[in-house]
HTML snippet that shows the backbone in 3Dmol.js (N, CA, C, O; Angstrom):
<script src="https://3Dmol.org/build/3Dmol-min.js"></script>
<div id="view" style="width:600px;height:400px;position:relative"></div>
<script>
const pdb = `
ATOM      1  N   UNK A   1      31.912 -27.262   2.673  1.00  0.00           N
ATOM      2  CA  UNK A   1      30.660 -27.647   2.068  1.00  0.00           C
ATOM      3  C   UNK A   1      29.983 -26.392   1.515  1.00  0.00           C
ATOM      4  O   UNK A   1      29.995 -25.409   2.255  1.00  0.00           O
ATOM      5  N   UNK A   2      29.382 -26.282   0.292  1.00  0.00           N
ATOM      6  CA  UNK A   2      29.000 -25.757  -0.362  1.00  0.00           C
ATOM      7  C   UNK A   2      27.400 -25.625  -0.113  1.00  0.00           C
ATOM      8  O   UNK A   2      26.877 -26.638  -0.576  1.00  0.00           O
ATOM      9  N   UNK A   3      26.471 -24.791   0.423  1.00  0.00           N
ATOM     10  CA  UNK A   3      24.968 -24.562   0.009  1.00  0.00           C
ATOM     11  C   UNK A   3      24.810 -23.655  -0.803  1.00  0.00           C
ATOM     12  O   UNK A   3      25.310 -22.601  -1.197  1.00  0.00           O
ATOM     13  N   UNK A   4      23.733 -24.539  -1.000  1.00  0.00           N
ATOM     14  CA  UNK A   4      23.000 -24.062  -2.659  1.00  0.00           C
ATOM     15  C   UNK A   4      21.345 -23.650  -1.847  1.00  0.00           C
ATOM     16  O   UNK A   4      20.614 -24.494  -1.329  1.00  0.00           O
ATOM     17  N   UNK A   5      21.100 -22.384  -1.914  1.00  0.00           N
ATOM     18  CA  UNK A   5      19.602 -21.773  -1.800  1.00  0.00           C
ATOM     19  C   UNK A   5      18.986 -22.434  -3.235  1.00  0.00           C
ATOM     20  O   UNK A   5      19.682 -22.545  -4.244  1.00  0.00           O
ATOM     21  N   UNK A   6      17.207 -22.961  -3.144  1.00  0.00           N
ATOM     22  CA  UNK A   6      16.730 -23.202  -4.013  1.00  0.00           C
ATOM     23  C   UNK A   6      16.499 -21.744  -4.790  1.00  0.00           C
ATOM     24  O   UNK A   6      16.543 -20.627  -4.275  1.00  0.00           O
ATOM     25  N   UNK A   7      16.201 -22.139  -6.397  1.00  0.00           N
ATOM     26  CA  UNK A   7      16.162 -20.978  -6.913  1.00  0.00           C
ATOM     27  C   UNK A   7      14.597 -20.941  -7.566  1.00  0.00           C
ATOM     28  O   UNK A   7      14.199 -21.232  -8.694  1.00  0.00           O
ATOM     29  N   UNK A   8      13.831 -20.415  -6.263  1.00  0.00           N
ATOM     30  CA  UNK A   8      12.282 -20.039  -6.898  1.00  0.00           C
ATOM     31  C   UNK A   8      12.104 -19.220  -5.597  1.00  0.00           C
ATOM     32  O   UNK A   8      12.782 -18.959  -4.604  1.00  0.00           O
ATOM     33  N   UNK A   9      10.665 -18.893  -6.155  1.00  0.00           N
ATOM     34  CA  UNK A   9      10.196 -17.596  -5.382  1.00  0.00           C
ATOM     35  C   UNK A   9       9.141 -18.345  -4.559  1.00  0.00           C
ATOM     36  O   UNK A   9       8.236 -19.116  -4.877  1.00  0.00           O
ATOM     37  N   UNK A  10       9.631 -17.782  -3.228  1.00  0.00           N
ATOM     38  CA  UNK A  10       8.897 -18.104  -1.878  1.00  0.00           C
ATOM     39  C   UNK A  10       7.073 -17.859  -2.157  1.00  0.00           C
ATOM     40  O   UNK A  10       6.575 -16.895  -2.738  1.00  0.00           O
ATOM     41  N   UNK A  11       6.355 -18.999  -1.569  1.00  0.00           N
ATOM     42  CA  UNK A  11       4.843 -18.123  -1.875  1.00  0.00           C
ATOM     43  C   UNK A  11       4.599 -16.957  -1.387  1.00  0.00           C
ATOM     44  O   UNK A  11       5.048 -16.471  -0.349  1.00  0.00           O
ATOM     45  N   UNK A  12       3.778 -16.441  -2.252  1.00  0.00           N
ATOM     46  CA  UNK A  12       3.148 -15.230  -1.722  1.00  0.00           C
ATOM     47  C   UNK A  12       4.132 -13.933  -1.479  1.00  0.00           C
ATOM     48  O   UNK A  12       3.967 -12.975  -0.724  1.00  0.00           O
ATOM     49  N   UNK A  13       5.148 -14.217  -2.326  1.00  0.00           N
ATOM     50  CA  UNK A  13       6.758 -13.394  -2.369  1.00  0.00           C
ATOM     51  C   UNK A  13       6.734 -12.613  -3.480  1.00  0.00           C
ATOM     52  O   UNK A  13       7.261 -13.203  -4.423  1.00  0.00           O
ATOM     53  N   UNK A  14       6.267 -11.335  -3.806  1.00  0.00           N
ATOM     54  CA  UNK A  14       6.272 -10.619  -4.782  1.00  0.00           C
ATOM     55  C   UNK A  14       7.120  -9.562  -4.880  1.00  0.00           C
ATOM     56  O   UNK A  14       7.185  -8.571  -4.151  1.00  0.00           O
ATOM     57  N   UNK A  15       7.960  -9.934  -6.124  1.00  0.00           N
ATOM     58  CA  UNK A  15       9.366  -8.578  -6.488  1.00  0.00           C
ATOM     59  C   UNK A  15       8.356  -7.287  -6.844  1.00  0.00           C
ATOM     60  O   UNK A  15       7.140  -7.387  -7.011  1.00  0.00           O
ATOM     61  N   UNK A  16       9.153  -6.031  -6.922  1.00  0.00           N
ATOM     62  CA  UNK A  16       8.277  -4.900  -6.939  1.00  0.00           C
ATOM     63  C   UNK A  16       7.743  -5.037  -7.931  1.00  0.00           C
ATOM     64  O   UNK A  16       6.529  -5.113  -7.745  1.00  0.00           O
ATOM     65  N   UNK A  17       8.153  -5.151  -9.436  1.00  0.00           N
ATOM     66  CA  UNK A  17       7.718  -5.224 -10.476  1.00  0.00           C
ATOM     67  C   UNK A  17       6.320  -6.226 -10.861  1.00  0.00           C
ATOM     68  O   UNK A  17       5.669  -6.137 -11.902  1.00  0.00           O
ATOM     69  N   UNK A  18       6.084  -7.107  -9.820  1.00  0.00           N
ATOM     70  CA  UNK A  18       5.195  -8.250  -9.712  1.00  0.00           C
ATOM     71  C   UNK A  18       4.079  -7.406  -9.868  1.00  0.00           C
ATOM     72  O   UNK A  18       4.040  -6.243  -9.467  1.00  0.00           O
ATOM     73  N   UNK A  19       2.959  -8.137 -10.592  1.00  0.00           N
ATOM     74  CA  UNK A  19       1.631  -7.919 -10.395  1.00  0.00           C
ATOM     75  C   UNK A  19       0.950  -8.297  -9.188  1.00  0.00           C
ATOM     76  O   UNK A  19       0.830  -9.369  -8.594  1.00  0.00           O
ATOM     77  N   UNK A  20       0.481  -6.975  -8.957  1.00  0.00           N
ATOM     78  CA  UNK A  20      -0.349  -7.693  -7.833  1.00  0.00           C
ATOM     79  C   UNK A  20      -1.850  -7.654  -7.972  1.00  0.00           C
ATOM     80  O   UNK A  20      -2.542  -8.015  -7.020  1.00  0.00           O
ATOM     81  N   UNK A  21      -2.335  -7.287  -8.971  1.00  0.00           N
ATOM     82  CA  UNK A  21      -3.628  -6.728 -10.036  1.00  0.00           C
ATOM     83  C   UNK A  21      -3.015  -6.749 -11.491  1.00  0.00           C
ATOM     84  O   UNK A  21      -2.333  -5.984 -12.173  1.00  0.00           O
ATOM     85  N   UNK A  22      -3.666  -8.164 -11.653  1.00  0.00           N
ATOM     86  CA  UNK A  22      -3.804  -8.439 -13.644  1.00  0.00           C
ATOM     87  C   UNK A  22      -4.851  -7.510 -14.291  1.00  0.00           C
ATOM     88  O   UNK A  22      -4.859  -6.874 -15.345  1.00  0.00           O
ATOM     89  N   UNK A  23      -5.771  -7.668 -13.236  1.00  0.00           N
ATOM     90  CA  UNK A  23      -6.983  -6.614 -14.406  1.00  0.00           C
ATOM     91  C   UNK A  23      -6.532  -5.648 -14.651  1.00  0.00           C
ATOM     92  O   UNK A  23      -6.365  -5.418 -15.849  1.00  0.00           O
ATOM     93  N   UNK A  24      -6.077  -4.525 -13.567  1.00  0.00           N
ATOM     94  CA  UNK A  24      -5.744  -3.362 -13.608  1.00  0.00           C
ATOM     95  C   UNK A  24      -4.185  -2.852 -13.657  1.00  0.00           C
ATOM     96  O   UNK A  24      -3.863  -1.679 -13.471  1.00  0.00           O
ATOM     97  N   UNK A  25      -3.359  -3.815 -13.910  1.00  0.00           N
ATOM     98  CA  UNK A  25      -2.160  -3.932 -14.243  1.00  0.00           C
ATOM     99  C   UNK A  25      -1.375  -2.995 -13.032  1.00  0.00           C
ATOM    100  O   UNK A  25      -0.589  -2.134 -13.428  1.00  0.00           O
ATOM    101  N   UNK A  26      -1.572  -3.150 -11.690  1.00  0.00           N
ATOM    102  CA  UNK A  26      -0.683  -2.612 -10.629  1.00  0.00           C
ATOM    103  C   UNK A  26       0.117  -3.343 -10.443  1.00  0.00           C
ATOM    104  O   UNK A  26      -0.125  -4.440 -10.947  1.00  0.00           O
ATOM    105  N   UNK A  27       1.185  -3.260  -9.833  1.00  0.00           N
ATOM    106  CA  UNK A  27       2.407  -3.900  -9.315  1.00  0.00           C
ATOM    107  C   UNK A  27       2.492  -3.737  -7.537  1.00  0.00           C
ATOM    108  O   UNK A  27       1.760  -2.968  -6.913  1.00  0.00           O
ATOM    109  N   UNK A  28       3.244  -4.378  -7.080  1.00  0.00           N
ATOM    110  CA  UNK A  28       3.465  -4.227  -5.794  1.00  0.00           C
ATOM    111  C   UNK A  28       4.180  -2.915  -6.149  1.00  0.00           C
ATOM    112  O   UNK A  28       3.539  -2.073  -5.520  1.00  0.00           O
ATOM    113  N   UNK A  29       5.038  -2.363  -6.732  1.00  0.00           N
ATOM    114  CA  UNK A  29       5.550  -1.263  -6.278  1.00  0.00           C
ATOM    115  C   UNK A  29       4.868   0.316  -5.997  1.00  0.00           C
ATOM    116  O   UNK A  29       5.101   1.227  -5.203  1.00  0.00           O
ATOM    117  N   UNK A  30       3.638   0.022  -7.417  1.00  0.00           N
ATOM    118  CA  UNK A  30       2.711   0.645  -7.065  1.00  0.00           C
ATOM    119  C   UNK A  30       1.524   0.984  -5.949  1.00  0.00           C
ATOM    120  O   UNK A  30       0.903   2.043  -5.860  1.00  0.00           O
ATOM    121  N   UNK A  31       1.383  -0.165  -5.149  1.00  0.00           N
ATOM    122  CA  UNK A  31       0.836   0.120  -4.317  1.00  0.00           C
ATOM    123  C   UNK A  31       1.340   0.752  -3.089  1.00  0.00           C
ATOM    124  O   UNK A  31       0.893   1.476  -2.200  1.00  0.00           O
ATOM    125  N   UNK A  32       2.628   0.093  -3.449  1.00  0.00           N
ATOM    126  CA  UNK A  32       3.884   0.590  -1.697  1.00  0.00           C
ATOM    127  C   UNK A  32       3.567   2.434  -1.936  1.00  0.00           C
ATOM    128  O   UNK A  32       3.146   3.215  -1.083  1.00  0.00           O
ATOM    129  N   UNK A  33       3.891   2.694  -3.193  1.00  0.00           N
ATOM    130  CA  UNK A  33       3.767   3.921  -3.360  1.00  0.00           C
ATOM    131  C   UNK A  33       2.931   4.839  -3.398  1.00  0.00           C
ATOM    132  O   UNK A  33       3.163   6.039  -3.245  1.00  0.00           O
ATOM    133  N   UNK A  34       1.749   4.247  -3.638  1.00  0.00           N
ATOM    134  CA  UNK A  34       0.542   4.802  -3.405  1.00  0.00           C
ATOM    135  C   UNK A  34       0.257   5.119  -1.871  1.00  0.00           C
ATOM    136  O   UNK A  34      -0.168   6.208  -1.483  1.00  0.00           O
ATOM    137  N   UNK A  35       0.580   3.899  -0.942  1.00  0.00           N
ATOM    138  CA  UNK A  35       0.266   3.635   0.344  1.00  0.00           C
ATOM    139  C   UNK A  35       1.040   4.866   0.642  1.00  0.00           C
ATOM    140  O   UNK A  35       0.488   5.781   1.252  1.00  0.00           O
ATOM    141  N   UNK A  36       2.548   4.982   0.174  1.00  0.00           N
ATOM    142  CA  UNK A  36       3.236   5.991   1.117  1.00  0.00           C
ATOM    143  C   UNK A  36       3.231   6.912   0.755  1.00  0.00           C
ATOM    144  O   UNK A  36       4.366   7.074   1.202  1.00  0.00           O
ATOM    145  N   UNK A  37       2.987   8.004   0.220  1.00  0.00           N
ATOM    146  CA  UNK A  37       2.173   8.858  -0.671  1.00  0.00           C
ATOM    147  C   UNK A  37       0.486   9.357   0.015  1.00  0.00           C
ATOM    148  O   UNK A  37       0.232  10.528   0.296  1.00  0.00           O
ATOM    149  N   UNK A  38      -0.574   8.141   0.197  1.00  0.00           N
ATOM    150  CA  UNK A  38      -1.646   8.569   0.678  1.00  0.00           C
ATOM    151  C   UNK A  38      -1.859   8.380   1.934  1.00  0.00           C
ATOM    152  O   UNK A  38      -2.979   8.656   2.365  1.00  0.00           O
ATOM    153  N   UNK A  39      -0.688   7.785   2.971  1.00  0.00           N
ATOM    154  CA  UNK A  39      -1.182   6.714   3.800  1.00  0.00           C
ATOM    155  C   UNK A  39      -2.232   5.796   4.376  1.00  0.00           C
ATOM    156  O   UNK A  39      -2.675   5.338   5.429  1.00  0.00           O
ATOM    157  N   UNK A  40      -2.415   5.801   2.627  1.00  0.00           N
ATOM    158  CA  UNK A  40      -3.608   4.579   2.830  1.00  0.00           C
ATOM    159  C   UNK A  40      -3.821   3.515   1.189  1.00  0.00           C
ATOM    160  O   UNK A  40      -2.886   3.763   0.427  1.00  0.00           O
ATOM    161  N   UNK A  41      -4.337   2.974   0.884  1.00  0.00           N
ATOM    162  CA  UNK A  41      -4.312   2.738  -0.955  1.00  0.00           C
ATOM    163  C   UNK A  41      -5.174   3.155  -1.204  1.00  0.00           C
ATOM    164  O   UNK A  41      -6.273   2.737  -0.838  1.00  0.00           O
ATOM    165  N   UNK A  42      -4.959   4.211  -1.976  1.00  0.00           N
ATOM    166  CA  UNK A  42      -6.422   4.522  -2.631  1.00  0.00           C
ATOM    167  C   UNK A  42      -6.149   3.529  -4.238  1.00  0.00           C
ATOM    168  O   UNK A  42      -7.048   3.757  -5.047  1.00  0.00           O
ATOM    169  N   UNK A  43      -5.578   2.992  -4.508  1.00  0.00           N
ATOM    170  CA  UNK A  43      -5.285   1.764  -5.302  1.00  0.00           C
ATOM    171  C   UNK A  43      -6.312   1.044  -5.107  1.00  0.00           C
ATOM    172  O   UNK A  43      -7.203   1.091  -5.956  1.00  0.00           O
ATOM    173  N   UNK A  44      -6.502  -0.014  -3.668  1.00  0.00           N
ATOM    174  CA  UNK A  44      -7.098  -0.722  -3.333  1.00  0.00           C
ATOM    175  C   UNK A  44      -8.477  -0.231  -3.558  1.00  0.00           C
ATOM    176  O   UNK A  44      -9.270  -0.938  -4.180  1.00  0.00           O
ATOM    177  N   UNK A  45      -8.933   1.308  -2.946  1.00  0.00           N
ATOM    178  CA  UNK A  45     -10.098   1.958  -3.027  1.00  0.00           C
ATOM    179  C   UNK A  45     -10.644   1.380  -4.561  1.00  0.00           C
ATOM    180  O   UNK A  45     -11.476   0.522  -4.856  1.00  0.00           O
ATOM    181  N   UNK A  46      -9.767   2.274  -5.383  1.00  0.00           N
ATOM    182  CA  UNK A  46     -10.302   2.311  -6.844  1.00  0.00           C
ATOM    183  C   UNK A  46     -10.388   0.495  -7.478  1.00  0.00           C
ATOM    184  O   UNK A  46     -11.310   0.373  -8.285  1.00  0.00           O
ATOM    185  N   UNK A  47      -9.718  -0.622  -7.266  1.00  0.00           N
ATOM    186  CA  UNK A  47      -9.861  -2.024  -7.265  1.00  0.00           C
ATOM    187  C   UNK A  47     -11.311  -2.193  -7.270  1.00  0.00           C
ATOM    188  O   UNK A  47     -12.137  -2.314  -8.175  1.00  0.00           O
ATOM    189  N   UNK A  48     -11.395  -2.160  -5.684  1.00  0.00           N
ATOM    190  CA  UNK A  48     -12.621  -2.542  -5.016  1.00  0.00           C
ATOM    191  C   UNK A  48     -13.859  -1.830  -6.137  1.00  0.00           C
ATOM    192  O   UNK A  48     -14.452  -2.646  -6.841  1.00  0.00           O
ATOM    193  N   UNK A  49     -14.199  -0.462  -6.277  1.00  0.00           N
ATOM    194  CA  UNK A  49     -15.054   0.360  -6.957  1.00  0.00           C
ATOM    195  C   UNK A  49     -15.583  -0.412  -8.859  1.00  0.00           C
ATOM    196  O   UNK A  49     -16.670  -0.705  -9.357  1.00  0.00           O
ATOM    197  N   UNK A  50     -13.792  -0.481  -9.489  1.00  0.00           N
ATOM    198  CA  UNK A  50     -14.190  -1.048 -10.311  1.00  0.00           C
ATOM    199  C   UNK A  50     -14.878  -2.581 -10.452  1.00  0.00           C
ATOM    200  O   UNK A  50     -15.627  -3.096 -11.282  1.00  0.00           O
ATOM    201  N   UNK A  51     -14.414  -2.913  -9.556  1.00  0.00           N
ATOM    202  CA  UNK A  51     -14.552  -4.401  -9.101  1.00  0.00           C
ATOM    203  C   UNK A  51     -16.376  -4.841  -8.988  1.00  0.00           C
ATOM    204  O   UNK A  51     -16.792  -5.868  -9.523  1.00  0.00           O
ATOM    205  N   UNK A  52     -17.256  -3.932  -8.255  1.00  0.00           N
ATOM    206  CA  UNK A  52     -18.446  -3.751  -8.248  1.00  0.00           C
ATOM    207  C   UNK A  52     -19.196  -3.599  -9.625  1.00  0.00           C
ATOM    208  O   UNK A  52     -20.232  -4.139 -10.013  1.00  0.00           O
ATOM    209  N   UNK A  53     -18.484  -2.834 -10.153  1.00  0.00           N
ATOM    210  CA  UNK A  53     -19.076  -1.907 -11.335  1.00  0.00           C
ATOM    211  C   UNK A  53     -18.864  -2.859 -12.462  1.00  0.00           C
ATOM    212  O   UNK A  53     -19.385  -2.673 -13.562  1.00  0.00           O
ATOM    213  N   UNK A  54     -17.839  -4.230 -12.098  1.00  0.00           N
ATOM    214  CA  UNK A  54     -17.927  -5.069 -13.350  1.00  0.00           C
ATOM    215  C   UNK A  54     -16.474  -4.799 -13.957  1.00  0.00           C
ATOM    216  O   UNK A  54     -16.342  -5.296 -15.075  1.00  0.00           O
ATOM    217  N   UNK A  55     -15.587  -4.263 -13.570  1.00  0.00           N
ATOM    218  CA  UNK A  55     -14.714  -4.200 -14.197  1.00  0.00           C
ATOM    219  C   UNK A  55     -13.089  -5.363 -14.167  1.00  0.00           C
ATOM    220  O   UNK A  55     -11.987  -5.281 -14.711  1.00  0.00           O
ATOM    221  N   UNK A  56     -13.591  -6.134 -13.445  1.00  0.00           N
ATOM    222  CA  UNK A  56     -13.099  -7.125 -12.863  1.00  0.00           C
ATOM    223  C   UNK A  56     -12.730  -8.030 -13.794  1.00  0.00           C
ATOM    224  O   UNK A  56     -13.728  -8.735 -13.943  1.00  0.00           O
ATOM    225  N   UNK A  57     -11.565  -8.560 -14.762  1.00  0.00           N
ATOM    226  CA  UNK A  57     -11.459  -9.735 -15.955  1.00  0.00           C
ATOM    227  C   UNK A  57     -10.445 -10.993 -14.891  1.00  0.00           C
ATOM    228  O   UNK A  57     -10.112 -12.060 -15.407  1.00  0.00           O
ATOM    229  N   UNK A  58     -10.177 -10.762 -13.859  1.00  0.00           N
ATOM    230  CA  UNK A  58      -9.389 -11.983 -13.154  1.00  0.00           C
ATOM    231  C   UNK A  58      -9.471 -13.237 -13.921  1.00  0.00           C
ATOM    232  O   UNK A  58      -8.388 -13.660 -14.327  1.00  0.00           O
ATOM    233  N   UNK A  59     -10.806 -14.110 -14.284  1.00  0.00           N
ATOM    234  CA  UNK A  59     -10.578 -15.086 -14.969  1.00  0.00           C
ATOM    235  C   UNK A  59      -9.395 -15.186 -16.068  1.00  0.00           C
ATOM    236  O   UNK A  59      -8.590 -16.105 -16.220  1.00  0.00           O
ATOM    237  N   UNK A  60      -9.491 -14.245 -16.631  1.00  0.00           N
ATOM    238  CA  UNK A  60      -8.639 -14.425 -17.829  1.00  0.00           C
ATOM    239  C   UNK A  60      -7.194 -13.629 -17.903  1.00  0.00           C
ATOM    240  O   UNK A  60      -6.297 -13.713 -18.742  1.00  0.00           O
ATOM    241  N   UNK A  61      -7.254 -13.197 -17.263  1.00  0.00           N
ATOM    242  CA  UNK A  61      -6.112 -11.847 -16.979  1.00  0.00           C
ATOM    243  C   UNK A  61      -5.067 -12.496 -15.920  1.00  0.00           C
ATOM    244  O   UNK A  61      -3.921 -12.308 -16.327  1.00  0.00           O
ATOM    245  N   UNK A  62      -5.086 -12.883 -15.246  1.00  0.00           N
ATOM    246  CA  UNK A  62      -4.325 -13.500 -14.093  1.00  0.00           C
ATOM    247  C   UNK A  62      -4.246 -15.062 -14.536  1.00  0.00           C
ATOM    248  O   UNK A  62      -5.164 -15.861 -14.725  1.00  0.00           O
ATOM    249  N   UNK A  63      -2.891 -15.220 -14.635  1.00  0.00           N
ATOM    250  CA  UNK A  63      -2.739 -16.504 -15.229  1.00  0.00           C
ATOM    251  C   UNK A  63      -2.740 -17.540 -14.348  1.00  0.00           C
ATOM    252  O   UNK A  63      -2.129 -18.575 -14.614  1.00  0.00           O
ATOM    253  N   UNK A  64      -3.540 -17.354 -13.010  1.00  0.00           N
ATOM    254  CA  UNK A  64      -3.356 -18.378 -12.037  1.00  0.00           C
ATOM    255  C   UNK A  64      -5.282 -18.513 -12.140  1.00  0.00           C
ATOM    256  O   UNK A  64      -6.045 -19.108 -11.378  1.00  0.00           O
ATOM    257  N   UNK A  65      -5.504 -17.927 -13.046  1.00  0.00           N
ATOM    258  CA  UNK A  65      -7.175 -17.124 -12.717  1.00  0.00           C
ATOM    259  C   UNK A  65      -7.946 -17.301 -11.547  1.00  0.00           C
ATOM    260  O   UNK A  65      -8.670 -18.269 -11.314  1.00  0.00           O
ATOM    261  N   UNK A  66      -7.708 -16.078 -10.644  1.00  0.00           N
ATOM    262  CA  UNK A  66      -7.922 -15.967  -9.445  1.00  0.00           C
ATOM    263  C   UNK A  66      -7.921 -14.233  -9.451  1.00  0.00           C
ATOM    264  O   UNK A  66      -8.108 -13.612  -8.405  1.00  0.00           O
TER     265      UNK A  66
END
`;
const viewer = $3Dmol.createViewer("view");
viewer.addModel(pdb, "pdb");
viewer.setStyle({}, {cartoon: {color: "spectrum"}});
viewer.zoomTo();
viewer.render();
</script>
């Protein structure tokens, strides 16, 4: 007998190349790297900062707009 794995991506399952920030166009790989690099995100830091300041387009930028 033959199985067949479905062919889609698990939720919340992001390849490195994935966005994980539409506004600011990061990827998961970028952050892994940032993290291991600063041991901490200063990614996330700078998110959050612009994020206050208005720099935030999620509605339209993230095609799930979220």
């Amino acid at each position: 007998m033959i199985e067949i794995e479905p062919n889609y991506q698990k939720r919340n399952e992001f390849k490195d190349d994935d966005f994980v920030c539409y506004c600011f166009k990061y990827t998961k790989r970028d952050i892994k790297n940032d993290f291991i690099k600063n041991n901490r995100s200063l990614i996330y830091e700078k998110i959050a900062i612009d994020k206050k300041a208005g720099g935030c387009n999620c509605a339209t930028e993230n095609p799930k707009g979220k």
